[in-house]
C-alpha positions in Angstrom: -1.9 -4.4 11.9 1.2 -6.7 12.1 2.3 -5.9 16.1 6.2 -4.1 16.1 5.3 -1.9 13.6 5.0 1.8 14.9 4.8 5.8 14.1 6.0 8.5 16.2 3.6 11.4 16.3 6.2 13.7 15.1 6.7 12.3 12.1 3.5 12.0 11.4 3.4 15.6 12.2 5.8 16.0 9.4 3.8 14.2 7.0 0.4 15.8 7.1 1.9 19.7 7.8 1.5 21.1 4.7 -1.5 18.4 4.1 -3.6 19.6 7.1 -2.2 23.1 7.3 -1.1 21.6 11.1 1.0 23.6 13.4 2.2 22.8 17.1 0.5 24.7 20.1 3.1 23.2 22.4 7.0 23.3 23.7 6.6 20.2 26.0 5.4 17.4 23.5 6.9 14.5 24.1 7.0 13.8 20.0 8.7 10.2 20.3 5.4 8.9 21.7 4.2 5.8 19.4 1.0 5.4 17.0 0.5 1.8 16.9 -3.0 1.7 15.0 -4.2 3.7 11.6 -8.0 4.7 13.1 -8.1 8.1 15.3 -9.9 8.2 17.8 -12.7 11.0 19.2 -12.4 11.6 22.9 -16.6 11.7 23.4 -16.7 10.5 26.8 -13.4 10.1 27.8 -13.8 14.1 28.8 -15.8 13.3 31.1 -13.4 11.0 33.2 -14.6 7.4 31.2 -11.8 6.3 29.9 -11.8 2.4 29.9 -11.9 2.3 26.1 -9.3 5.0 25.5 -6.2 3.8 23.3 -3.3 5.7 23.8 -1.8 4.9 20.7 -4.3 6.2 18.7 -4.2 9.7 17.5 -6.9 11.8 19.9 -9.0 14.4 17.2 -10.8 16.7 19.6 -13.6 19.1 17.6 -16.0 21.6 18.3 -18.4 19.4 20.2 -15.7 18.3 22.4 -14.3 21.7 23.3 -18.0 23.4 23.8 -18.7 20.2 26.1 -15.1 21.6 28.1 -16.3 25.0 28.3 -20.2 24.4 29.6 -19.3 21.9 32.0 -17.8 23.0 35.6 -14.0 23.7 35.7 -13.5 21.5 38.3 -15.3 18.7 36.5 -13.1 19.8 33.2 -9.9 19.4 35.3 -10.5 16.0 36.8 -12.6 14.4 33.5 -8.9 15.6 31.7 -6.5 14.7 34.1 -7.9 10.6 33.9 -7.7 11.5 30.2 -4.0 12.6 29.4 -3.3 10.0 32.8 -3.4 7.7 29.7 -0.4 8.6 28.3 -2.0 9.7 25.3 0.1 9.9 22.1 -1.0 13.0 20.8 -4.0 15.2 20.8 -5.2 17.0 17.8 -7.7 19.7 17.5 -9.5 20.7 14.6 -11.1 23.6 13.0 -8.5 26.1 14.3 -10.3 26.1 17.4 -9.0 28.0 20.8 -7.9 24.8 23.8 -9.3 26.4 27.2 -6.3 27.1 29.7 -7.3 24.1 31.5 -6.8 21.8 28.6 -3.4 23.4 28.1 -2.4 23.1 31.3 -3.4 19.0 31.9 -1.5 18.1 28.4 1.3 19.8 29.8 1.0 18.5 33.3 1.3 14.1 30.9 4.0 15.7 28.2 1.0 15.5 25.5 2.0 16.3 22.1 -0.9 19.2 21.2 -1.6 20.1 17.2 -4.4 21.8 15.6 -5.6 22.0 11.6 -8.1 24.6 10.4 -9.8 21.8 8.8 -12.9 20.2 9.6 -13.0 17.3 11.7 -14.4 15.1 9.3 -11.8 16.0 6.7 -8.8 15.3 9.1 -9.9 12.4 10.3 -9.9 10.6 6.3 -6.5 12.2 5.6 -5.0 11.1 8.8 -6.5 7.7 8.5 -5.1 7.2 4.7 -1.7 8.4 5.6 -1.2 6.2 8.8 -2.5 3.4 6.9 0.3 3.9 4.6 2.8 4.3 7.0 1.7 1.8 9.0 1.6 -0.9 6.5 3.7 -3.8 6.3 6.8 -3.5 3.5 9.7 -5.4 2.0 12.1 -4.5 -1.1 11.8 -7.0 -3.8 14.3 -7.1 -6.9 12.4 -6.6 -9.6 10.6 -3.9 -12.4 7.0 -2.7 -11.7 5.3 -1.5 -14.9 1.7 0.2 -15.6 0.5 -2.1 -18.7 -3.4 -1.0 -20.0 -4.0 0.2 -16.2 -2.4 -3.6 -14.9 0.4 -3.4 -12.8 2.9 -6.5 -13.5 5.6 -6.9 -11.4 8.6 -8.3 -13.4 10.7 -10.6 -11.9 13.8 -12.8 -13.0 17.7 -13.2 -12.2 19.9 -10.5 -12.5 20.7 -9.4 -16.0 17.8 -12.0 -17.8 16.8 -8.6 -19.3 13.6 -7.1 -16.7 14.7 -3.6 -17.5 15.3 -4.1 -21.5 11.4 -5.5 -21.2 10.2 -2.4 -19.5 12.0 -0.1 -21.6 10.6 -1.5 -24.5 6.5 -1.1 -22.8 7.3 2.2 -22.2 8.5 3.2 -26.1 5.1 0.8 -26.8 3.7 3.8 -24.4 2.9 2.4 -21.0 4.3 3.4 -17.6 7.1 2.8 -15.4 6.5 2.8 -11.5 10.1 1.4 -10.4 13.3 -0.7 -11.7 15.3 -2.1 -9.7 14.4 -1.8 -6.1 10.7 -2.3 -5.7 9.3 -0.8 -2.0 6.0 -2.9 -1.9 3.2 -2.5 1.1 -0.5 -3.7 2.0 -3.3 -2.0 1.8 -6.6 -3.2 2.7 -8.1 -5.3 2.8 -5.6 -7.7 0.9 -3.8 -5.5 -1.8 -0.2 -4.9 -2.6 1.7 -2.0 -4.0 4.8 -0.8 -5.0 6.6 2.3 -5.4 10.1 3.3 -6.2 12.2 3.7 -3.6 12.5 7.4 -3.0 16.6 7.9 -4.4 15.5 5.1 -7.7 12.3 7.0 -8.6 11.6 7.5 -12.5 15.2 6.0 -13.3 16.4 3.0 -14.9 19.4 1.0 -15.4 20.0 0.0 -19.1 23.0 -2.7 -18.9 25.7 -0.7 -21.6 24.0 2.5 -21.6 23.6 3.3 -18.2 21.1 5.0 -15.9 18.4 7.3 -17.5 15.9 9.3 -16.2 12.9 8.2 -17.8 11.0 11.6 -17.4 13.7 13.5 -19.0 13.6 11.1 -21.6 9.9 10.2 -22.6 8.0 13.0 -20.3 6.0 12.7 -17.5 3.6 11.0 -18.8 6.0 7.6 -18.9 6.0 7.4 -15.3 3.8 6.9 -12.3 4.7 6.8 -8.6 2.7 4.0 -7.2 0.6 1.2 -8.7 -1.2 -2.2 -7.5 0.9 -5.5 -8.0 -2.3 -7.4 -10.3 -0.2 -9.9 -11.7 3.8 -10.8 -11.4 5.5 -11.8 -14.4 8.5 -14.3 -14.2 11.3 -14.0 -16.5 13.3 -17.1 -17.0 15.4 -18.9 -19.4 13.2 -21.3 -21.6 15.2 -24.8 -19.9 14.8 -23.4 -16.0 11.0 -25.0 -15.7 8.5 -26.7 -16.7 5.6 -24.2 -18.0 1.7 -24.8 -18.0 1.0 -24.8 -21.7 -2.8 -24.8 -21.4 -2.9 -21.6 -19.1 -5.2 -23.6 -16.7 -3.1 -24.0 -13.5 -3.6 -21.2 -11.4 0.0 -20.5 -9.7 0.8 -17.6 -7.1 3.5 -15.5 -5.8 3.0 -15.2 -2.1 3.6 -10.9 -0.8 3.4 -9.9 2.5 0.6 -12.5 2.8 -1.0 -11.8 -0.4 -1.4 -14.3 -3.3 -0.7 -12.7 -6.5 -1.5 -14.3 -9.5 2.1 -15.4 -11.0 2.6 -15.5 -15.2 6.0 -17.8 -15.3 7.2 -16.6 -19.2 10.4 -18.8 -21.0 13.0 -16.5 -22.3 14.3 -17.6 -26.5 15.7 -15.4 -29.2 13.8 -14.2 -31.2 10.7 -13.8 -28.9 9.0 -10.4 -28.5 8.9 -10.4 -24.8 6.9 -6.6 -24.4 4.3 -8.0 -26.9 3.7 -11.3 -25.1 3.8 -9.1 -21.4 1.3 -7.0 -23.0 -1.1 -9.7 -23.6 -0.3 -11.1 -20.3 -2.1 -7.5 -19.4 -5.0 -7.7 -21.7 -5.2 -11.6 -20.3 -5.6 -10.3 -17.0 -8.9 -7.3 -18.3 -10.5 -10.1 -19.8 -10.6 -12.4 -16.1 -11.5 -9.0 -14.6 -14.9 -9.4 -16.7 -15.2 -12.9 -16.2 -13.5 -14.1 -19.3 -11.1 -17.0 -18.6 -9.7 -17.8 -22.1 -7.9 -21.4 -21.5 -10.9 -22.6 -19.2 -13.0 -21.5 -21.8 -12.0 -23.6 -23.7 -11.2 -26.5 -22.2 -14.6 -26.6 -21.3 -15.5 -26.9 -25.1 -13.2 -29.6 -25.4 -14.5 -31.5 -22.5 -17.7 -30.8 -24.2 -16.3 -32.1 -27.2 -15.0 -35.6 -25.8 -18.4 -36.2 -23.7 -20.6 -35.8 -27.1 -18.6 -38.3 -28.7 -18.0 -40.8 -26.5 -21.4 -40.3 -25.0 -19.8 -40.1 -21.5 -19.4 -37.6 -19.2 -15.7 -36.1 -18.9 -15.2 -34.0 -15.2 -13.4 -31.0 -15.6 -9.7 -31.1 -14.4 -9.2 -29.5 -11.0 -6.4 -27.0 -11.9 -3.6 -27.5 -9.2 -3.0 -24.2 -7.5 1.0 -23.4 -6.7 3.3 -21.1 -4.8 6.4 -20.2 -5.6 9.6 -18.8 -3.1 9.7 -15.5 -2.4 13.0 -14.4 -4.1 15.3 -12.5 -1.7 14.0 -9.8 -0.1 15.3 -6.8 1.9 12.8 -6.3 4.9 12.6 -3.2 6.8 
């Protein structure tokens, strides 16, 4: 996890309340404390005084073995195996299955200021829900100016200059019947192990700017079946007029659009009249199935046409090595 990027334990109390069913068992949490990394960790032996490999910013679960292990060990040995414990400046400790914390347990997380919470859930169920939410919130994220559409269960990120007609495109996909994710404003992240993808921002979701008409709510307009909150960036789609660039007109040359770190295949597509743009982004979807399965159409057949030359001339023809590219990043907003 990219280092500078942090949670406080409130807020992630606040994100997995009503999840979790969580509630506080404290009034002298210190909620501000940090969460640095998305796996929790169980205290095991660290209750025993052994805590060289305890990470304080990792979210401390504490279940039913851990709390029987407190009670059926001396109270004196409870106390000190504790103290070294919460010494760590722990940033929160969380227990699980509604159980009861001993008095002594209470009294050492008050002693450090450690945040205390409990679910009713089982451990195992709090520890996945807790790990998938930090992983969110812990992930790295930019804004990028664009449209993100759901195309045959493809998400293509649509990108361009301002007014080259992104959102006319989109609209036009989701009369065809596919999905909107976010105009606009894109909020992208990564997930592991090396995916990206984007949401709308909270104030831009299911909304879209039409140049002359406005902004319109998309789920008013089409239902709620025209719209989808997040979706994974497969492919981005560059809108440009026909004269900006040069454009691959085999389809061999595998170019990329750098995210976060992330190499996204990149489809650059030249803007004329007259062009259906949502039918030609629709086959840039279908284009994108067919690699899934191992079906790359212009290598395909270049490879007959290779095969073509060497039968004729009796030679052998080697395969051209298709140049890999990346283009800029367009301007970004980081957070």
């Amino acid at each position: 996890m990219p280092r500078g990027i942090t949670v406080e334990i409130g807020k992630l109390f606040e994100a997995c309340r009503e999840t979790l069913a969580i509630e506080r068992l404290d009034d002298w949490g210190e909620y501000d404390r940090k969460i640095t990394r998305p796996r929790i960790q169980k205290a095991g032996l660290a209750l025993s005084g052994f805590v060289k490999h305890v990470f304080p910013d990792r979210l401390q679960i504490l279940g039913l073995t851990e709390i029987d292990y407190l009670l059926s060990i001396p109270r004196a040995q409870a106390l000190a195996g504790l103290d070294a414990y919460c010494e760590r400046r722990l940033c929160g400790l969380l227990l699980t299955r509604n159980l009861e914390p001993p008095d002594f347990l209470l009294d050492a997380a008050r002693r450090h200021s450690v945040p205390l919470l409990r679910s009713p859930l089982m451990s195992s169920t709090v520890i996945s829900t807790v790990t998938n939410r930090l992983e969110d919130m812990l992930a790295p994220r930019t804004h990028i100016h664009g449209v993100l559409v759901d195309v045959f269960g493809i998400g293509l990120l649509l990108i361009g200059r301002s007014g080259v007609g992104k959102s006319e495109a989109a609209l036009d996909l989701i009369l065809k019947g596919h999905r909107l994710v976010a105009d606009d404003v894109v909020e992208v992240t990564v997930r592991p192990p090396h995916t990206v993808w984007g949401a709308a921002t909270e104030l831009h979701q299911h909304h879209m700017e039409i140049r002359g008409m406005g902004i319109l709510n998309i789920t008013s307009l089409f239902g709620v079946a025209a719209v989808r909150d997040t979706k994974k960036i497969e492919v981005v789609v560059e809108l440009s007029e026909a004269h900006d660039a040069d454009y691959d007109r085999l389809g061999t040359e595998n170019e990329i659009w750098p995210i976060l770190g992330v190499d996204v295949p990149l489809a650059r597509m030249p803007l004329r009249p007259g062009r259906n743009i949502a039918a030609l982004i629709e086959v840039v979807a279908r284009n994108q199935i067919l690699k899934y399965r191992g079906h790359d159409s212009a290598r395909e057949f270049q490879e007959k046409v290779n095969a073509r030359i060497a039968a004729s001339t009796g030679t052998g023809v080697p395969e051209p090595i298709a140049r890999s590219t990346s283009a800029p990043l367009p301007a970004v907003e980081v957070e």
